[in-house]
BAVO-484145 format. One record per atom (N, C-alpha, C): atom name; x negated, y, z. Coordinates in steps of 0.02 Angstrom, whole numbers, plus 32768, in hexadecimal, padded with zeros to 4 digits. Atoms other than C-alpha are relative to their C-alpha. Layout:
<lolos>
    a      x      y      z
   CA      X      Y      Z
...
</lolos>
This chain:
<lolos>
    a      x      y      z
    N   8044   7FFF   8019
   CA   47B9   8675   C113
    C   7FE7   7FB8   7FFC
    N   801D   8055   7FF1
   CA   476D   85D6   C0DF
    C   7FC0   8009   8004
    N   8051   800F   7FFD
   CA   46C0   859A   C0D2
    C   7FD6   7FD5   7FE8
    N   802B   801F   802C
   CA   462C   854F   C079
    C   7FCD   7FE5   8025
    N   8049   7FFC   7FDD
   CA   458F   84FE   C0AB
    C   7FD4   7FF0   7FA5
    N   802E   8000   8031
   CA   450B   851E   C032
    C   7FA8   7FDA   801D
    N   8041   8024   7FEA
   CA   446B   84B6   C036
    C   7FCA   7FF5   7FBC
    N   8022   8006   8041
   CA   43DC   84B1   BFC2
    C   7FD0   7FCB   800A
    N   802E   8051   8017
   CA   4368   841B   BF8F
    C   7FC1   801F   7FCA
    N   803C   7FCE   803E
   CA   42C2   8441   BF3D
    C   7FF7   7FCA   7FDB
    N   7FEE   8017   802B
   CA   42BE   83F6   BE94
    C   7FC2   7FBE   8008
    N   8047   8029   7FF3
   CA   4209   8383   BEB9
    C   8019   7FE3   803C
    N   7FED   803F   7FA8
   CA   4251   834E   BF6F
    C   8038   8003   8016
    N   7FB8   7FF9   7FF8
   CA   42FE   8332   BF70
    C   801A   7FF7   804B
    N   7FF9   8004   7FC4
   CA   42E4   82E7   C01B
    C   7FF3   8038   8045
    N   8015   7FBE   7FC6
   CA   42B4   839D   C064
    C   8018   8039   7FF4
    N   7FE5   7FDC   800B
   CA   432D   8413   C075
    C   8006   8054   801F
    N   7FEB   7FBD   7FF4
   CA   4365   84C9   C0A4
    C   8036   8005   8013
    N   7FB3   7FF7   7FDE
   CA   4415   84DC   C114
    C   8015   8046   800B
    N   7FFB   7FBA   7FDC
   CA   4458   8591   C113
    C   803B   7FE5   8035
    N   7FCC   8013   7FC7
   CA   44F1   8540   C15C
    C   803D   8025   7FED
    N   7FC7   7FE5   8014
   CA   459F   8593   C155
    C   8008   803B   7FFF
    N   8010   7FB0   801D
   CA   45CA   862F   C105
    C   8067   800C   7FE5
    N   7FC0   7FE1   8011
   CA   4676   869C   C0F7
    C   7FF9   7FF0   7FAC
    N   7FEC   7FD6   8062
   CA   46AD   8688   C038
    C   8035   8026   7FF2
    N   7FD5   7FC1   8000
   CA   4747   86FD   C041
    C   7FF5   8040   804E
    N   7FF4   7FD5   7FE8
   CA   4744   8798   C095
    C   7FB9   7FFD   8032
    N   8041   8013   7FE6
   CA   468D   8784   C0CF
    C   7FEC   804F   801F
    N   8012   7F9D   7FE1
   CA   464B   8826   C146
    C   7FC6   8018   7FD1
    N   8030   7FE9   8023
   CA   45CF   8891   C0F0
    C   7FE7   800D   803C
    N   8038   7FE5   7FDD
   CA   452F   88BB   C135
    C   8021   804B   802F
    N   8001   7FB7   7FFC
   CA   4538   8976   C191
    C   7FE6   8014   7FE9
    N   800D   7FC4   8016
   CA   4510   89F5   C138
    C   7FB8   8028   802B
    N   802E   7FE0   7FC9
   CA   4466   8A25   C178
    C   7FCF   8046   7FDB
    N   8019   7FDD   8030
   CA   43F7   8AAD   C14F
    C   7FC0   7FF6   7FFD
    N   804A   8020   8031
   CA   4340   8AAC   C100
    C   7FE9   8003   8048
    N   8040   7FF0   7FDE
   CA   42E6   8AB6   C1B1
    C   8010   7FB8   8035
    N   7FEE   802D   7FDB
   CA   4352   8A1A   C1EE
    C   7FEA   7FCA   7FC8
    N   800D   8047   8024
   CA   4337   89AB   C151
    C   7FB0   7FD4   800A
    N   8041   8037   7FEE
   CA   42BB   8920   C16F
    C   7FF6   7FD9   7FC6
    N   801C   8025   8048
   CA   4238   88D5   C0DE
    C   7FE5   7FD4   8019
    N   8029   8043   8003
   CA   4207   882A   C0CD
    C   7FCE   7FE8   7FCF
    N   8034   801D   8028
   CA   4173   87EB   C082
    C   801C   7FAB   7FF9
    N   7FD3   803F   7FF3
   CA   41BC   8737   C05E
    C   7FC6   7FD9   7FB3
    N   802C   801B   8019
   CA   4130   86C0   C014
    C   8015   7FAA   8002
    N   8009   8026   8008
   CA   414B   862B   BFCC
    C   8002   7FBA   7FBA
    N   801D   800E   8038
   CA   410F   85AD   BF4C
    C   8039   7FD6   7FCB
    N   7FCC   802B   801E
   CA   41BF   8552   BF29
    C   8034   8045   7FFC
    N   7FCD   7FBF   801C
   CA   4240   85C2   BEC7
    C   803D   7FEC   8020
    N   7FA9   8015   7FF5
   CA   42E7   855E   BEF9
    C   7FF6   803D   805C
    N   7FEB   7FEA   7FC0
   CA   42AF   858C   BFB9
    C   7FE3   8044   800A
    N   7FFB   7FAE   8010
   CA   4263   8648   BF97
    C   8044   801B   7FEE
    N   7FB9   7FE0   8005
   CA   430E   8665   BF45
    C   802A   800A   8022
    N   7FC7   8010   7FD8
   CA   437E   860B   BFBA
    C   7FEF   803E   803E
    N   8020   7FCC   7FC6
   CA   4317   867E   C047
    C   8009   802F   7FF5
    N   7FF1   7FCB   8026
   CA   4316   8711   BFE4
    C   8050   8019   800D
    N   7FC4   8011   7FFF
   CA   43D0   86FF   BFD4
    C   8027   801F   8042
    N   7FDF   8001   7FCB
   CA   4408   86E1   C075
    C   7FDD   803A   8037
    N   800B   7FBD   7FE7
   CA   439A   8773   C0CD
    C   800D   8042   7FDB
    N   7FDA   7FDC   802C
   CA   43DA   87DA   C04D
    C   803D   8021   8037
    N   7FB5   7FEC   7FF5
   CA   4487   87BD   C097
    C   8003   800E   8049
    N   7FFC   7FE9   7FCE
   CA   445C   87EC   C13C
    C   7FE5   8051   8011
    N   8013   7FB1   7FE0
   CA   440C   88A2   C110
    C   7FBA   7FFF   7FF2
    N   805E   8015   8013
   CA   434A   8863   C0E5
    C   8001   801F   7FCA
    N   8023   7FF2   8049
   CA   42FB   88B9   C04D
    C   7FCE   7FB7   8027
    N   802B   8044   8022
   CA   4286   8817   C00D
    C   7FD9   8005   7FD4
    N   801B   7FED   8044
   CA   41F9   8832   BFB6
    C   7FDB   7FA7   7FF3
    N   8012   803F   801C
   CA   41DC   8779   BF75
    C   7FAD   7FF3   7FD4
    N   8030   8005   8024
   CA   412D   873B   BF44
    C   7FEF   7FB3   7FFF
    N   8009   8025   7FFB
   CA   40F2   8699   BF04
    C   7FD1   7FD7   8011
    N   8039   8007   7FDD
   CA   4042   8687   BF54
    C   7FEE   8037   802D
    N   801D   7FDC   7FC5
   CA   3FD5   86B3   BFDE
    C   7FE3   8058   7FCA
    N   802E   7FCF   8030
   CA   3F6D   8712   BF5D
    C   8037   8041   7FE4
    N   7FE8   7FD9   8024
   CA   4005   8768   BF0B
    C   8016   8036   803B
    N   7FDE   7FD5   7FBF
   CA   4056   879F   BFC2
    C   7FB4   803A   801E
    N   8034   7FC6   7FDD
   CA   3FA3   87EF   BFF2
    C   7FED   803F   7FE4
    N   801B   7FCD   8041
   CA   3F95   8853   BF47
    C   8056   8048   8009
    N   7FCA   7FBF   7FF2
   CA   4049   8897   BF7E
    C   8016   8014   8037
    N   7FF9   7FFA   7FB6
   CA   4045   8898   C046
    C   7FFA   8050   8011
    N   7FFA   7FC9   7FEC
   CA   4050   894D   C07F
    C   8029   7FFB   8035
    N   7FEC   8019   7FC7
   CA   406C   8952   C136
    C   8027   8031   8014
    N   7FD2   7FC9   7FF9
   CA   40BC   8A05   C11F
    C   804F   7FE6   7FE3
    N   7FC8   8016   8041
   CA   4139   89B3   C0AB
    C   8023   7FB1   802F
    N   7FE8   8054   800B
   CA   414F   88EE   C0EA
    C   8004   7FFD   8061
    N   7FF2   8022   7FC7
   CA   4189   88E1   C1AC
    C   8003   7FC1   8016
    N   800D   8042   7FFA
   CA   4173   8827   C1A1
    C   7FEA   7FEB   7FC6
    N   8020   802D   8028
   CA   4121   879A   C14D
    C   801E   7FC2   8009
    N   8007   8040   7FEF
   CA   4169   86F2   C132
    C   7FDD   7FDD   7FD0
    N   803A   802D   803C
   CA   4100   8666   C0C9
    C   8014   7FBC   801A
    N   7FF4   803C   7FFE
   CA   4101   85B7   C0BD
    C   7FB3   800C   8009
    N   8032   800C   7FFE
   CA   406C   855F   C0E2
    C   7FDD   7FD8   7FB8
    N   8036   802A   8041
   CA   403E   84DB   C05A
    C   8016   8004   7FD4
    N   800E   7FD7   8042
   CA   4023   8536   BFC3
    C   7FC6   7FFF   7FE4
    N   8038   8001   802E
   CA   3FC5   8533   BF35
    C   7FB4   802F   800C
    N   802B   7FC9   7FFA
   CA   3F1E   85A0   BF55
    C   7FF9   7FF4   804D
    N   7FF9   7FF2   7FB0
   CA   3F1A   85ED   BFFD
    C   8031   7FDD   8023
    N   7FB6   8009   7FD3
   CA   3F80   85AB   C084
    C   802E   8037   8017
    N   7FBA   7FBF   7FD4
   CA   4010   8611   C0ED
    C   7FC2   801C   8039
    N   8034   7FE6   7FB9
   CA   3F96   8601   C184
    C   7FCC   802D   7FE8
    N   802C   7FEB   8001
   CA   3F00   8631   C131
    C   8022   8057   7FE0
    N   7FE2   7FB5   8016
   CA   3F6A   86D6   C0EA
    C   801D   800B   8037
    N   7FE5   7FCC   7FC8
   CA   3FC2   86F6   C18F
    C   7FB8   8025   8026
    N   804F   7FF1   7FD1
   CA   3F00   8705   C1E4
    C   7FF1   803F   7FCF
    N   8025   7FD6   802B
   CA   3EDD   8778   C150
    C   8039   804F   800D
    N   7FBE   7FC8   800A
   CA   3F83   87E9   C161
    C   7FF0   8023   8048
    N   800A   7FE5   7FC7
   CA   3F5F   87EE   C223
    C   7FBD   8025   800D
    N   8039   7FD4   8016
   CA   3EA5   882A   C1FA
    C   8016   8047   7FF0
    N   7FF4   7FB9   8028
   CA   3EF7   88B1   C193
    C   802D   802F   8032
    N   7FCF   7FD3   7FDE
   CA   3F8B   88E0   C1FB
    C   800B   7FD2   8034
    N   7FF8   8045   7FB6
   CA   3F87   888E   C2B7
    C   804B   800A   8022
    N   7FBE   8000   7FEF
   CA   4035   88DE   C2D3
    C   8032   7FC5   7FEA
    N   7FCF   8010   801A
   CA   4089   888A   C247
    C   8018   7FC4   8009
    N   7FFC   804D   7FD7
   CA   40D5   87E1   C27D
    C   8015   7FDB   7FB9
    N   7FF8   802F   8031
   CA   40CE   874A   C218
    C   8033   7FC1   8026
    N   7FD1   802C   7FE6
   CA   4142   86B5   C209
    C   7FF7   7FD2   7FD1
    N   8007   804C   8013
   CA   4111   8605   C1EA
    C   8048   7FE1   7FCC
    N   7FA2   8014   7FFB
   CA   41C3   85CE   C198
    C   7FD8   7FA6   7FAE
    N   8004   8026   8037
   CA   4177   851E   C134
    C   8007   7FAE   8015
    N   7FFE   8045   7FF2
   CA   4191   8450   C130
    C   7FB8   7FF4   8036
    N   804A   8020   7FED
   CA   40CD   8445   C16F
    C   7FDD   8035   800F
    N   801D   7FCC   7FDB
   CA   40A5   84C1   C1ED
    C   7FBE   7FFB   8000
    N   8054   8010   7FD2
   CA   3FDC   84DC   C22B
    C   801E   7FE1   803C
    N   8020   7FFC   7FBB
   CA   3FA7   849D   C2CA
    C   7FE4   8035   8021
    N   8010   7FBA   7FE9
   CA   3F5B   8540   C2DD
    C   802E   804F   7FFF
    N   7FC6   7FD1   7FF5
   CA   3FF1   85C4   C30F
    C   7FE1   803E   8026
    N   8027   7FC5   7FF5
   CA   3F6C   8649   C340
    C   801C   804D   7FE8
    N   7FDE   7FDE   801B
   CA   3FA0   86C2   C2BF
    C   804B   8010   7FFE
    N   7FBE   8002   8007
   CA   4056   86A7   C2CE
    C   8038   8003   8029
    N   7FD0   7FEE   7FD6
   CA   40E2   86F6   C310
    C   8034   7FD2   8023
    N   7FC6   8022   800B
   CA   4163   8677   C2F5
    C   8008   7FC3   7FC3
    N   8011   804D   8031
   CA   4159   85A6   C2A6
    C   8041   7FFE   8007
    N   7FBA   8015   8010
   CA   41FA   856F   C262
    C   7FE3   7FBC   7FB9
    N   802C   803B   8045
   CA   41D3   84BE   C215
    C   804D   7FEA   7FE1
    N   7FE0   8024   801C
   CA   4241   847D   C18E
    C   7FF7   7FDA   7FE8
    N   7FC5   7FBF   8024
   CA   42CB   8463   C163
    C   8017   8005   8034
    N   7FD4   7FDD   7FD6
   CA   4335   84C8   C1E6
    C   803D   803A   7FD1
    N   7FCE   7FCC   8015
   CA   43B7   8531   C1DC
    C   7FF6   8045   7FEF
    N   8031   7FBD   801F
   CA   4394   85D2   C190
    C   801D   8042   8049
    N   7FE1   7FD3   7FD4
   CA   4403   861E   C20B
    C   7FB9   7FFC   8057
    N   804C   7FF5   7FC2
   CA   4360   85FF   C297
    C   7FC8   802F   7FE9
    N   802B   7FC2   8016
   CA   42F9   8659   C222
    C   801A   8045   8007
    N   7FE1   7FC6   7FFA
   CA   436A   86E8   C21F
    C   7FF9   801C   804B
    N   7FEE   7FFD   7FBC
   CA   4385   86DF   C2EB
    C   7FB6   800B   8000
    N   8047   8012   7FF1
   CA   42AE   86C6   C2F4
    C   7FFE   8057   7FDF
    N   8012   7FBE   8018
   CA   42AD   876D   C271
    C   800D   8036   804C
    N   7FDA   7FD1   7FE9
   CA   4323   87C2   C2D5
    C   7FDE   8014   804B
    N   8024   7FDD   7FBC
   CA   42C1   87BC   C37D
    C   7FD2   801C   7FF9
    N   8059   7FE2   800C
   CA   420D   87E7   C355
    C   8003   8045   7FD7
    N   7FF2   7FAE   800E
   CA   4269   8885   C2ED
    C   8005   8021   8032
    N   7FDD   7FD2   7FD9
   CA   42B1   88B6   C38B
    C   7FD7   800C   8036
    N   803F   7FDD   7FD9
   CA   421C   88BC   C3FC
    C   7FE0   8039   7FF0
    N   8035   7FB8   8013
   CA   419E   8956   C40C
    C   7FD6   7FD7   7FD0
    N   8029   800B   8034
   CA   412F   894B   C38C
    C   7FAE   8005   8030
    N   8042   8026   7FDA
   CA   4089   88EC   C3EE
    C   7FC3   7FDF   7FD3
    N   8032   803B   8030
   CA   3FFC   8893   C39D
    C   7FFE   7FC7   8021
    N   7FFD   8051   7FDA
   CA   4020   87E3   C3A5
    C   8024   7FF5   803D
    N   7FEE   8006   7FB4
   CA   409A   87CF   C431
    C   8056   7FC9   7FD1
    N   7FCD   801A   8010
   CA   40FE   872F   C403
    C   8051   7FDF   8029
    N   7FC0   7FE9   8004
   CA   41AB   870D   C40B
    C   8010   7FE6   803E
    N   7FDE   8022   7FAF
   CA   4206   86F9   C4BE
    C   7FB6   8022   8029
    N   8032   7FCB   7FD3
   CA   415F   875E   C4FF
    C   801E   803A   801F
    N   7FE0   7FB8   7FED
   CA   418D   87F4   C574
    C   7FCA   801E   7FF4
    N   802C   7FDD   7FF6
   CA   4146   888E   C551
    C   7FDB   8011   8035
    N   801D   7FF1   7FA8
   CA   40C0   88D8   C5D2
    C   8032   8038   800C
    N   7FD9   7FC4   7FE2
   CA   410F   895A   C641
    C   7FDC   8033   8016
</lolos>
């Protein structure tokens, strides 16, 4: 089996990148086979297409449905908290920010956990489950998804928090 590293560059800042890092190219495992009450939806917000795709993409290949939006404004018009088990967003975006749409998502649904994932986090991590500043490895975002799925479902109880007993 060999191997690739794929890395993406956004076309305006060549100097700021995206690392998924190394990836089977022959004989690569497939996902499991899960059924509809195990699949997990992402709300995945953000204002640059290379790194919506590359994101898109790569939670894809771990089992994520992705519902991709390119603003705050567009992700709130399609947020359904029955539908979207997470939120990630970038922060600096055209319009609204990430922050000022995670405060709005947690208004709506205080279960649903949001995830910072941008070059230029807030200072204010109130709203937010989980900051991942880039560029990092996508594979931390995945590991960051993967815990805050696997907790009880709490309002606001961020990541490495124990539940109460």
């Amino acid at each position: 089996m060999s191997e690739m590293w794929i890395e993406a560059r956004r076309r305006f800042a060549p100097h700021s990148s995206v690392r998924v890092g190394r990836l089977p190219v022959h004989g690569r495992e497939r996902v499991k086979d899960k059924d509809d009450s195990q699949l997990r939806t992402i709300l995945l917000v953000d204002d640059e297409p290379g790194t919506r795709i590359l994101t898109k993409w790569f939670l894809n290949n771990f089992g994520f449905t992705v519902d991709p939006a390119r603003t705050a404004e567009e992700a709130l018009a399609r947020f359904d908290p029955r539908v979207h088990d997470l939120v990630i967003t970038d922060n600096s975006m055209p319009g609204m920010s990430g922050v000022e749409l995670a405060h709005i998502i947690k208004m709506r649904s205080p279960a649903t956990p949001v995830v910072m994932f941008s070059g230029n986090p807030p200072q204010d991590h109130n709203c937010l489950d989980l900051v991942l500043q880039r560029p990092t490895h996508l594979m931390l975002l995945k590991e960051g998804l993967d815990q805050i799925l696997a907790r009880p479902s709490l309002p606001h109880q961020p990541v490495g928090a124990s539940a109460p007993h």
